[in-house]
Structure formats: structure tokens, C-alpha cells
KELUM-487279 format. One line per 10 residues: their letters; for each residue y, z, x of N, C-alpha, C. Coordinates in steps of 0.1 Angstrom, whole numbers, plus 5000, padded with zeros to 4 digits. Layout:
<pts>
A	Y Z X Y Z X Y Z X; ...
</pts>
This chain:
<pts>
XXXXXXXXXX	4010 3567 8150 4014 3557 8160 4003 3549 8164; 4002 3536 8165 3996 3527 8169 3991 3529 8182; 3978 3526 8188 3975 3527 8202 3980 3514 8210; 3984 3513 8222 3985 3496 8224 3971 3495 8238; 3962 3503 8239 3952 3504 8247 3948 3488 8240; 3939 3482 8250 3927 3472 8250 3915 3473 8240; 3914 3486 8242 3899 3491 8233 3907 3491 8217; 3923 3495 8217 3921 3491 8203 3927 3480 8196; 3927 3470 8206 3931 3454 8203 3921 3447 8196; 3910 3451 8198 3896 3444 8195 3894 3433 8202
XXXXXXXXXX	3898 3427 8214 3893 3420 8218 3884 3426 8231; 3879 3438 8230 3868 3439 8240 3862 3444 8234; 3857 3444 8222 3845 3450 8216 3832 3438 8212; 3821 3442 8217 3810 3434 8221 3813 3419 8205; 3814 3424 8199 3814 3421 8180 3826 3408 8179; 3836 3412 8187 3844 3404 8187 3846 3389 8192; 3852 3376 8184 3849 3362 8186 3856 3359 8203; 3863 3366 8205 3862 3361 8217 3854 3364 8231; 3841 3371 8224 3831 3373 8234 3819 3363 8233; 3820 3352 8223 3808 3346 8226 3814 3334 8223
XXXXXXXXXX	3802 3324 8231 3805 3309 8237 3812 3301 8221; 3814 3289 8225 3817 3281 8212 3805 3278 8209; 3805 3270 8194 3795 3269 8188 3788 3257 8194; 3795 3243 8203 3794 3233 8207 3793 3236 8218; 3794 3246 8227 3786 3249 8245 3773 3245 8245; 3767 3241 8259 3756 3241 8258 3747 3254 8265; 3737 3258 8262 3731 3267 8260 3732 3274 8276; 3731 3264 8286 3728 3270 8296 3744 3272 8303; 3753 3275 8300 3768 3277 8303 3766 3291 8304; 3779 3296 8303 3781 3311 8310 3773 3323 8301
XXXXXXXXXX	3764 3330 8303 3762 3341 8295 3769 3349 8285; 3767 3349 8274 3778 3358 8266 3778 3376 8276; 3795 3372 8278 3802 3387 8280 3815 3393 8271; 3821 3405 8277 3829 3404 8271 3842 3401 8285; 3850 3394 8274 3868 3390 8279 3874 3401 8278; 3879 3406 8290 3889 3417 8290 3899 3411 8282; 3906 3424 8269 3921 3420 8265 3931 3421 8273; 3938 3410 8263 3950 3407 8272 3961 3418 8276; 3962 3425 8271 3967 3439 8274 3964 3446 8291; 3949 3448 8291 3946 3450 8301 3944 3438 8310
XXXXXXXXXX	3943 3426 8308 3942 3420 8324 3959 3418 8326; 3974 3420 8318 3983 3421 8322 3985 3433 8326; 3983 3442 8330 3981 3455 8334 3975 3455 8351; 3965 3443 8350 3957 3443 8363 3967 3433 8372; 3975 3422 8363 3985 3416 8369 3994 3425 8370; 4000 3432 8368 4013 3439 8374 4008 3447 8387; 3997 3457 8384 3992 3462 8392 3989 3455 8407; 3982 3440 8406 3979 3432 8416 3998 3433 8424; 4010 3432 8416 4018 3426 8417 4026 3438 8433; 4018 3452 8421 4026 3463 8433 4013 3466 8447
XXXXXXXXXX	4004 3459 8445 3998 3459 8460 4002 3451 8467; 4008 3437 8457 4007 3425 8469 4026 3428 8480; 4034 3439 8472 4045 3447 8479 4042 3449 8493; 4025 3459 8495 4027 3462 8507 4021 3447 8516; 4013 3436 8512 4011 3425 8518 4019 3423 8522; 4031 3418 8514 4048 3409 8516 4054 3416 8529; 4051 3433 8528 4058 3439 8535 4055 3439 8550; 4039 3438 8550 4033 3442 8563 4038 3425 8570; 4033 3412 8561 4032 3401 8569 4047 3400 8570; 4052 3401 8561 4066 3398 8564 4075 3405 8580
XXXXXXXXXX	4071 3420 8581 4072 3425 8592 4068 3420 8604; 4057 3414 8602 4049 3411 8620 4053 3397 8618; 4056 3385 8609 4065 3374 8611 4077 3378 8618; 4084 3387 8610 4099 3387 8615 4099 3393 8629; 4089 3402 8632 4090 3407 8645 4087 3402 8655; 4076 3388 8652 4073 3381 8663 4080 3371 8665; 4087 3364 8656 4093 3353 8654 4107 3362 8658; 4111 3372 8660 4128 3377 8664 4139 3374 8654; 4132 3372 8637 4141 3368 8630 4151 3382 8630; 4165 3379 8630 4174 3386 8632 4177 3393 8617
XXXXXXXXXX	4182 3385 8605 4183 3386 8592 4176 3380 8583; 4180 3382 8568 4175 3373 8556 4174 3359 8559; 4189 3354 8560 4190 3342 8559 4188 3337 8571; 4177 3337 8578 4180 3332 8592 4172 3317 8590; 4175 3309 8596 4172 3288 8592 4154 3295 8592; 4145 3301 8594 4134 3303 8592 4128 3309 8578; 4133 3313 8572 4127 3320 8559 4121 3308 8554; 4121 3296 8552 4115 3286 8543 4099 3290 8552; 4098 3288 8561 4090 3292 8572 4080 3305 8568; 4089 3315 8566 4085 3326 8562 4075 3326 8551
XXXXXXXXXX	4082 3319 8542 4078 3320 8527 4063 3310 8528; 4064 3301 8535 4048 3295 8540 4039 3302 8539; 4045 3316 8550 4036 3320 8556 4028 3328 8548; 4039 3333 8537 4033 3344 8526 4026 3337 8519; 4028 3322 8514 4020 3314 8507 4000 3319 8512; 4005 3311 8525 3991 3314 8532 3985 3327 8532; 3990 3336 8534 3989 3349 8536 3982 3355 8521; 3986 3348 8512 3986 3353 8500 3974 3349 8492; 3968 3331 8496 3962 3326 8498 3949 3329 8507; 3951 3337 8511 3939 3339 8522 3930 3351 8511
XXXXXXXXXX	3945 3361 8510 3938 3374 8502 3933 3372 8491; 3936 3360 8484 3930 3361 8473 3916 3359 8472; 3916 3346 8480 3905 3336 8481 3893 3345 8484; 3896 3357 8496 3887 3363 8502 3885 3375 8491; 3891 3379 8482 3886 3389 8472 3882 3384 8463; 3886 3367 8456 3878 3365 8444 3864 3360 8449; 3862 3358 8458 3844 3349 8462 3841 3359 8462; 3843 3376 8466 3836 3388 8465 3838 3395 8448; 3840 3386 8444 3839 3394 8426 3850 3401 8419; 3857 3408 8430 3867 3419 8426 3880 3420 8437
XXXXXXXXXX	3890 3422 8432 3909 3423 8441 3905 3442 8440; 3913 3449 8445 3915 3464 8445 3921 3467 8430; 3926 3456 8423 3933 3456 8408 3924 3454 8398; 3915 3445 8402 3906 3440 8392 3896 3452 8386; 3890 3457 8404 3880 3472 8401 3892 3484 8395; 3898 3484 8397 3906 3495 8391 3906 3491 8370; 3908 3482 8371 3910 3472 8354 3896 3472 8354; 3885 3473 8360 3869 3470 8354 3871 3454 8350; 3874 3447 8358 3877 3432 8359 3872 3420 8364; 3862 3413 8362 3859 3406 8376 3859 3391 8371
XXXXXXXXXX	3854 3384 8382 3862 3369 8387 3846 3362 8386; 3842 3354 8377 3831 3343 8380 3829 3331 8374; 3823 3322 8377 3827 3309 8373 3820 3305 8356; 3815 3294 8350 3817 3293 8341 3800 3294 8338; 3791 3296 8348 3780 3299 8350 3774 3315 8350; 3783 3323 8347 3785 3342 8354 3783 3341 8367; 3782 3330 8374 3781 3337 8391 3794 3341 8402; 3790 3341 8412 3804 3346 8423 3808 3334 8422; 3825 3329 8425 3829 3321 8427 3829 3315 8441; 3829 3303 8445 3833 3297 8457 3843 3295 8460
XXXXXXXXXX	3843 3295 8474 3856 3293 8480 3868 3285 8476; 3858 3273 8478 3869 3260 8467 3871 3264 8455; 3865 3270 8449 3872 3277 8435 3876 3284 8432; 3879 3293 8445 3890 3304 8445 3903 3296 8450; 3902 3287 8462 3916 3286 8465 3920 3276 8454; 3913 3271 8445 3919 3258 8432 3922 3270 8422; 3916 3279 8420 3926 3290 8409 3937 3300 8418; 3939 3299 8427 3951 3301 8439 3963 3292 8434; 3957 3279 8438 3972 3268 8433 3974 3271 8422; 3959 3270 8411 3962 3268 8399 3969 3278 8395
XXXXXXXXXX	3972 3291 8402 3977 3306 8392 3991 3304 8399; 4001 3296 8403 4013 3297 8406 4018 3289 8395; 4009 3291 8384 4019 3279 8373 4027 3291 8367; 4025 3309 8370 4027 3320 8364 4045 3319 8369; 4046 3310 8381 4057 3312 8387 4068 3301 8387; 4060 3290 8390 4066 3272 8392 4075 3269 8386; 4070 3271 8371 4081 3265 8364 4094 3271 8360; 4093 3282 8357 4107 3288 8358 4114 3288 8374; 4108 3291 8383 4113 3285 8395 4119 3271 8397; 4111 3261 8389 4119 3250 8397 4132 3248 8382
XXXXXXXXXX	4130 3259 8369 4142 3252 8359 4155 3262 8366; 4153 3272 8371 4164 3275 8376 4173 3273 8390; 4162 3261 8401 4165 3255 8412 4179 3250 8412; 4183 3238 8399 4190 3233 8396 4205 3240 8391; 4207 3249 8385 4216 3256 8379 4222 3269 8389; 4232 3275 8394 4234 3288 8397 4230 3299 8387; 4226 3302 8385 4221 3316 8375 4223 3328 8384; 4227 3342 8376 4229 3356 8380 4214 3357 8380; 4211 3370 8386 4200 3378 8390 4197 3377 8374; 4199 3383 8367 4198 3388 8355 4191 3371 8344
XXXXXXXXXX	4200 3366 8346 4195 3355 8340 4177 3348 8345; 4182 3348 8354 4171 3346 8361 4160 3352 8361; 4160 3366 8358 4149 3378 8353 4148 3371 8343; 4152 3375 8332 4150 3367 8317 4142 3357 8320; 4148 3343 8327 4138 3335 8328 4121 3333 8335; 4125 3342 8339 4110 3343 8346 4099 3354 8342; 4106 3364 8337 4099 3372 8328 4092 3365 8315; 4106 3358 8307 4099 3352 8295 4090 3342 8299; 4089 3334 8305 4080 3320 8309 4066 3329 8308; 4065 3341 8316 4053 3348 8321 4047 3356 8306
XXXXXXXXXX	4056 3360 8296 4051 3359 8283 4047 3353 8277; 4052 3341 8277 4047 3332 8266 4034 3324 8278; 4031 3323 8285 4017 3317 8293 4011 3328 8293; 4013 3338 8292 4002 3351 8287 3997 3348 8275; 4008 3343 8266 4005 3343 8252 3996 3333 8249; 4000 3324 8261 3992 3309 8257 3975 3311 8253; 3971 3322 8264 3954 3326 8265 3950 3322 8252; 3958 3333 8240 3955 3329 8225 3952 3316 8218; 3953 3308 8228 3947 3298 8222 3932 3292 8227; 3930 3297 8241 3921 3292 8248 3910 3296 8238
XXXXXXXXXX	3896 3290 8234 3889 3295 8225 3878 3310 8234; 3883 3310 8243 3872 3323 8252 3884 3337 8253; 3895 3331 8247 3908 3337 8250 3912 3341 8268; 3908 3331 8274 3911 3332 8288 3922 3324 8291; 3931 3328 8307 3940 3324 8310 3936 3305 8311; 3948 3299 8311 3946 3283 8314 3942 3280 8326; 3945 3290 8336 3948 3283 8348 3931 3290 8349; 3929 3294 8348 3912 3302 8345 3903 3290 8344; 3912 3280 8330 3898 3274 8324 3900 3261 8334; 3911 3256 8335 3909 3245 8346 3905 3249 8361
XXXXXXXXXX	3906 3259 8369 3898 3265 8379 3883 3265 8377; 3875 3266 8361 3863 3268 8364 3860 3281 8360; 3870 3292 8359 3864 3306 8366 3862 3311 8351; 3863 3320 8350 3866 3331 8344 3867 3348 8340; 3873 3356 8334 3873 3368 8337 3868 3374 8327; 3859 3385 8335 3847 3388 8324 3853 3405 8329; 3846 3414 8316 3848 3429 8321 3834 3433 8326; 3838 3444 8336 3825 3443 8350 3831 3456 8354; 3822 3468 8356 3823 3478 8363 3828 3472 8375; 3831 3481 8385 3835 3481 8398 3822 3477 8408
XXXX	3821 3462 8418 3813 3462 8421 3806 3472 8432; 3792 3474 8439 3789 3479 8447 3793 3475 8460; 3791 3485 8469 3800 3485 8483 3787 3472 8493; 3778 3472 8486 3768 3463 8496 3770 3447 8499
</pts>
């Protein structure tokens, strides 16, 4: 039986073309590392996916409890959903300018720009916007239509495959919303607590 691990994808092994620059970069661009496979940084996304549960849960709690929302549908949830924007936006920003999310160090994952350094702030919150393309578009194709739950999974599940899939083309094999951010994700022990 086949392994479907990262290590035996070959795309993290030092040897492999998606660890070094193009032939046309210029010299002083990002150091050659290795790109985590795609296997494992979708692994670090799902993972991110079940921490950001207790986020949704906690802000969503102290909105609804201070605000007195009564139910779901109460005329404030557009409101709500703001809030989580921001909320969500805040945690990111503040974990990628520090190198590593709690998902990323768990995955040996980290976040730096196209130079190996920490990222900035502005270029955490522009791969912020930029990484809602994971979500947008199947969101706004199903705004228009009534769709079942079900359908609706399908659609936004599939969209989220095939823009995984897309990486395969990037020539560093990084996400898109990566290369237009600037950033990129390199494999990185877990950083230090200093």
C-alpha cells in the first residue's frame, strides 16, 4: 500500500525541483529551502480550521452576550460575521509577523516573505484578504441560487481542491494567494519561545 505521508510525495526532499529558485530569479531573492508538500500544508489547513472553532466560539460568545443577541437569525449576525472577519484578521496577522499559527508549529511550517525573513504586518493582513479567495468564490456562486446543505458542501469543498491543486503550477509549488502576498511557506522546525 502506498504511503500518502509528505515525505513520500517528494516534494520535501532537499533534491527535489520544487525546492530551488527558478533559473531566471535573481540571486539575492529568497534562499533556497524546502516547500512543505502539499499534503501536509492541507493538513495544517484543516488543522488551523479546528482551532479557529474555538475562536468562532469564544468571540462569537462575548458578541452575542454583550450585544443580548437573543438567536441565529437576529437583524445583527451580518454584524457578527464582521466581527469574526476582524477577529480572525487580527489572529492571523499577529501569528504570521511571529513566523508560526499553533498549526503551522505542529505541521513544522512557517510564514516568510520572498527574502526568508519575518513577514510584516502589511503583509500579513494582504495574505489575510488574499487567503479568502479559499472561500469567495464558491460563496458568492452559490449567493445567487437556493442550494441544499449538501450541494453546497460539494461546492465549496471542490473549489478548495482544485485551488490546492492550482499550487502545481506555481513554479516554487506555493499557494497563489502566497505568491501575490509576497510570502511564502517554507518547512521550519517550531520556532523558539524568545
Amino acid at each position: 500500500m502506498a504511503s500518502s505521508s509528505p515525505e513520500a510525495s517528494g516534494s520535501d526532499r532537499p533534491g527535489s525541483p520544487s525546492t530551488h529558485l527558478a533559473p531566471d530569479a535573481p540571486a539575492a531573492t529568497a534562499p533556497v529551502s524546502i516547500v512543505p508538500g502539499l499534503w501536509r500544508r492541507m493538513a495544517c489547513w484543516l488543522y488551523e480550521g479546528m482551532l479557529l472553532f474555538a475562536v468562532v466560539f469564544v468571540s462569537g460568545w462575548l458578541f452575542s452576550t454583550l450585544g443580548q443577541m437573543r438567536d441565529a437569525m437576529d437583524e445583527r449576525r451580518h454584524l457578527l460575521q464582521a466581527f469574526l472577519f476582524v477577529v480572525f484578521g487580527v489572529y492571523f496577522v499577529w501569528f504570521w509577523t511571529r513566523g508560526q499559527t499553533l498549526a503551522m508549529k505542529t505541521w513544522n511550517i512557517r510564514i516568510v516573505d520572498m527574502l526568508g525573513r519575518p513577514i510584516s504586518q502589511r503583509r500579513a493582513l494582504a495574505r489575510y484578504l488574499l487567503s479568502w479567495v479559499w472561500f469567495l468564490p464558491p460563496l458568492a456562486a452559490i449567493a445567487p441560487f437556493k442550494l441544499s446543505g449538501g450541494e453546497s458542501t460539494v461546492l465549496i469543498f471542490g473549489w478548495i481542491a482544485v485551488w490546492a491543486l492550482l499550487a502545481r503550477f506555481h513554479p516554487e509549488r506555493q499557494f497563489w494567494h502566497d505568491a501575490w502576498a509576497g510570502t511564502r511557506l517554507i518547512t521550519s522546525k517550531p520556532m523558539s519561545r524568545q
